[in-house]
C-alpha positions as CSV (number, residue, x, y, z in Angstrom):
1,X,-34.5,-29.2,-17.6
2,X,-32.4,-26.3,-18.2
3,X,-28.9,-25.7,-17.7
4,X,-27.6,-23.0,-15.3
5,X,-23.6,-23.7,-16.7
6,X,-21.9,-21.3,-19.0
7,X,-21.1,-22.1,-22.8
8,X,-17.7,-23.9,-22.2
9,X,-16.7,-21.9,-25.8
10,X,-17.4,-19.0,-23.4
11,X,-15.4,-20.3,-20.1
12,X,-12.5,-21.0,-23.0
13,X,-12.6,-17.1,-24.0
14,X,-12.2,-15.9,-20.2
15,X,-9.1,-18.1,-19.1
16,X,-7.6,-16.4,-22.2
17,X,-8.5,-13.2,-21.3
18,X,-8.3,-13.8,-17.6
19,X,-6.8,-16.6,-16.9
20,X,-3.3,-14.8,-16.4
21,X,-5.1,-11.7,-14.1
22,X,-6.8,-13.8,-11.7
23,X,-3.5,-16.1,-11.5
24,X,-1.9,-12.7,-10.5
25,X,-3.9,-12.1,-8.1
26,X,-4.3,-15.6,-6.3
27,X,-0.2,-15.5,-6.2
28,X,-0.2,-11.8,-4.3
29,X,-2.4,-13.7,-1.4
30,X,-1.0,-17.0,-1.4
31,X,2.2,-16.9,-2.1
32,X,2.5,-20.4,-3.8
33,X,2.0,-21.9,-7.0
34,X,0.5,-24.8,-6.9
35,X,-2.0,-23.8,-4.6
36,X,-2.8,-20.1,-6.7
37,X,-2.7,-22.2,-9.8
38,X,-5.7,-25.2,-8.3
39,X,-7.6,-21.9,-6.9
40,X,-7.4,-20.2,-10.7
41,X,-8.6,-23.7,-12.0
42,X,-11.5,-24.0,-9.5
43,X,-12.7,-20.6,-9.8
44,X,-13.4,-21.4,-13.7
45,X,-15.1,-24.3,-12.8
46,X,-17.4,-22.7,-10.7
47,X,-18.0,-20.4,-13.3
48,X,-18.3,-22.9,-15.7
49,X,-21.0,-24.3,-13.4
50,X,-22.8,-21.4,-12.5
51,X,-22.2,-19.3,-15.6
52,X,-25.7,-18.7,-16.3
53,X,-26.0,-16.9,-12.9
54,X,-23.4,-14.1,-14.7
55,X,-25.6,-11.3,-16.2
56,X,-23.2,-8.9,-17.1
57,X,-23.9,-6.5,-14.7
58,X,-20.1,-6.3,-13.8
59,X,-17.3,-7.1,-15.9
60,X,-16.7,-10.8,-16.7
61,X,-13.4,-10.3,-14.8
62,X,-15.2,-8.6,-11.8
63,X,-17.2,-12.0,-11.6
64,X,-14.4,-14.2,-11.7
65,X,-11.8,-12.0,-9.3
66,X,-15.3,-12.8,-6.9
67,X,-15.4,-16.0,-7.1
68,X,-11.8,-16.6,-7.0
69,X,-12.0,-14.3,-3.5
70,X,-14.4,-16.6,-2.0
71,X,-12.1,-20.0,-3.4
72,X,-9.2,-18.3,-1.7
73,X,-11.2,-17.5,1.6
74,X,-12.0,-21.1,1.8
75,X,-8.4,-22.5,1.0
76,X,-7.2,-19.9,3.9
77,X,-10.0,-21.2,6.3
78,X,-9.4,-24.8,5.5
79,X,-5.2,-24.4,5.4
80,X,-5.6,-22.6,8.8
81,X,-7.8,-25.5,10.8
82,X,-5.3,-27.7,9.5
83,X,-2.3,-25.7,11.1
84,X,-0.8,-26.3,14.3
85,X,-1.4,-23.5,16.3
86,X,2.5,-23.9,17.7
87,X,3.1,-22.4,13.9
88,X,2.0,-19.1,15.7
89,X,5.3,-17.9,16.2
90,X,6.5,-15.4,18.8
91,X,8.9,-12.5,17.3
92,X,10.6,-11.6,20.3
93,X,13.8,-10.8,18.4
94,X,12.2,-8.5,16.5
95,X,10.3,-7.2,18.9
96,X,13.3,-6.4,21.9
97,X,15.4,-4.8,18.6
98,X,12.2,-2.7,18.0
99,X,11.3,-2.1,21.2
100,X,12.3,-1.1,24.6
101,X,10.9,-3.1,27.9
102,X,7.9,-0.4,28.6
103,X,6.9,-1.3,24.7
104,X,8.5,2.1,23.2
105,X,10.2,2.1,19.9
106,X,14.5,2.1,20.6
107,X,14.6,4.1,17.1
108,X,11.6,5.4,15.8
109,X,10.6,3.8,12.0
110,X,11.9,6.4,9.7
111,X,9.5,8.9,8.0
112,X,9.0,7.7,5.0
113,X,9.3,11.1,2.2
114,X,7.3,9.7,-0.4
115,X,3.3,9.5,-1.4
116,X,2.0,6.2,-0.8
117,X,-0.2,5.8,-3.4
118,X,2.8,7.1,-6.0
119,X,4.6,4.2,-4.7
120,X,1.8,1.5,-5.1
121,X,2.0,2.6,-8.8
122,X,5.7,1.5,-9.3
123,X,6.3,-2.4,-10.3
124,X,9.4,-2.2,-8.3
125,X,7.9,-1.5,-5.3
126,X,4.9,-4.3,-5.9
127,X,8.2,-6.8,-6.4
128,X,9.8,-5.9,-3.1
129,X,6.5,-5.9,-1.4
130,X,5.4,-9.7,-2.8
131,X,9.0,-10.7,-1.8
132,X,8.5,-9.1,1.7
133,X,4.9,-10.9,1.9
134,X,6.6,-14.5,0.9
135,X,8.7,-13.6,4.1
136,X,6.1,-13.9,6.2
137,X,5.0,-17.2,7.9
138,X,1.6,-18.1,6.4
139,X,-0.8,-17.5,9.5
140,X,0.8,-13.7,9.5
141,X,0.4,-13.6,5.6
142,X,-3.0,-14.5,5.7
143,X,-4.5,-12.4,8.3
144,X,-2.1,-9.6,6.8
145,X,-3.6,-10.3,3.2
146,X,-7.6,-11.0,4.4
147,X,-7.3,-7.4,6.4
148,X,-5.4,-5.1,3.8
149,X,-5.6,-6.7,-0.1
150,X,-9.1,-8.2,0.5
151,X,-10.7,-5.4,2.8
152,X,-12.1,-8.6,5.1
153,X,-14.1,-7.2,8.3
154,X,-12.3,-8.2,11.8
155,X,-15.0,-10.9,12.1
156,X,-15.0,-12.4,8.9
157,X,-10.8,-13.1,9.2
158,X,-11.8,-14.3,12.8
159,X,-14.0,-17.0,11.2
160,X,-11.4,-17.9,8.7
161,X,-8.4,-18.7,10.5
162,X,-10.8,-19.8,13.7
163,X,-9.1,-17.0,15.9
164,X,-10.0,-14.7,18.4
165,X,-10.3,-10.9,17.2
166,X,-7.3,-10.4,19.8
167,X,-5.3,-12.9,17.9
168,X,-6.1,-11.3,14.6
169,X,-4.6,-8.0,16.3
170,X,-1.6,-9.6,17.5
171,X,-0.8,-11.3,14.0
172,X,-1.7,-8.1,12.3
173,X,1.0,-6.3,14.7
174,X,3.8,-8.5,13.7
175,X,3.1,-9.0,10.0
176,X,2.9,-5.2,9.8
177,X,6.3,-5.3,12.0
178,X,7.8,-7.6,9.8
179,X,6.7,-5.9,6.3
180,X,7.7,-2.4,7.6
181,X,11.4,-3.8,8.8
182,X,11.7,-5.6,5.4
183,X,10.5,-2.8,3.0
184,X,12.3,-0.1,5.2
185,X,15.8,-2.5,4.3
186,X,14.9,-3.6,0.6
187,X,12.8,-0.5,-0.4
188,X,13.4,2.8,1.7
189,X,16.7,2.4,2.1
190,X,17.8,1.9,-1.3
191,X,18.4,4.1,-4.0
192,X,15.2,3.0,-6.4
193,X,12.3,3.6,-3.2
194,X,14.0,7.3,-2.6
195,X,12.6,8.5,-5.7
């Protein structure tokens, strides 16, 4: 009988080098500790139980940031069928500040004079972001974080948090609502996010 698990001497080797990476990571979608920490541990497990399935084709870390995808994916699936769905919350504040009773903006967003991708560079700007993220309520923050950091296809996210694909719209609405009213005050309109 062979053994499809990877050298543990080798699983040792990649939560050095990794380990810290892939915690990174899990925190930027979930937002919690405890949870991105159990995820980071069950991800090497897998790998230590399927490590002879990694051939090197992609980088070691490339492997593990896949696994530890699909571990998150299934936390975010299971955390969701576990939520009430009265945790949906309505922003209707935000919303009627936003917006005028035909749905048009009261004051337009401001026009935001710098290059996006410049920006994503800056560790200040990742900060304020993360901080805007942990804002969020968790069913906004996931949909939010399946969509844009993990590139997830409408139907996949639909699967995940067992929502229609207009449900995924309307959460996707407000999280973007809520992350472009927080960075516009901790971010745009401060002296570090004008440069």
């Amino acid at each position: 009988m062979t053994s499809t698990a990877a050298p543990l001497n080798q699983i040792e080797q990649w939560v050095y080098e990794y380990g810290d990476a892939l915690y990174r990571y899990a925190m930027s979608r979930l937002q919690n500790t405890v949870v991105a920490e159990d995820i980071v541990q069950e991800t090497f497990l897998a790998a230590l139980k399927s490590g002879g399935r990694f051939t090197g084709r992609a980088s070691a870390q490339t492997w593990l940031i896949g696994i530890l995808k699909h571990k998150i994916i299934d936390y975010i699936r299971k955390a969701s069928r576990e939520r009430p769905v009265t945790e949906i919350e309505v922003d209707d504040v935000l919303a009627e500040t936003l917006f005028d009773s035909k749905g048009q903006w009261r004051v337009g967003p401001q026009e935001w004079q710098v290059n996006p991708e410049k920006i994503l560079e800056q560790k200040e700007f990742l900060a304020v972001l993360n901080h805007c993220l942990e804002k969020l309520p968790e069913r906004l923050r996931d949909a939010f974080s399946l969509r844009e950091l993990d590139d997830q296809k409408t139907e996949e996210i639909c699967k995940v948090l067992d929502i229609t694909p207009t449900n995924l719209w309307v959460l996707l609405h407000r999280a973007r609502l809520r992350l472009q009213h927080c960075l516009t005050e901790n971010w745009f309109a401060t002296p570090e996010g004008r440069g």
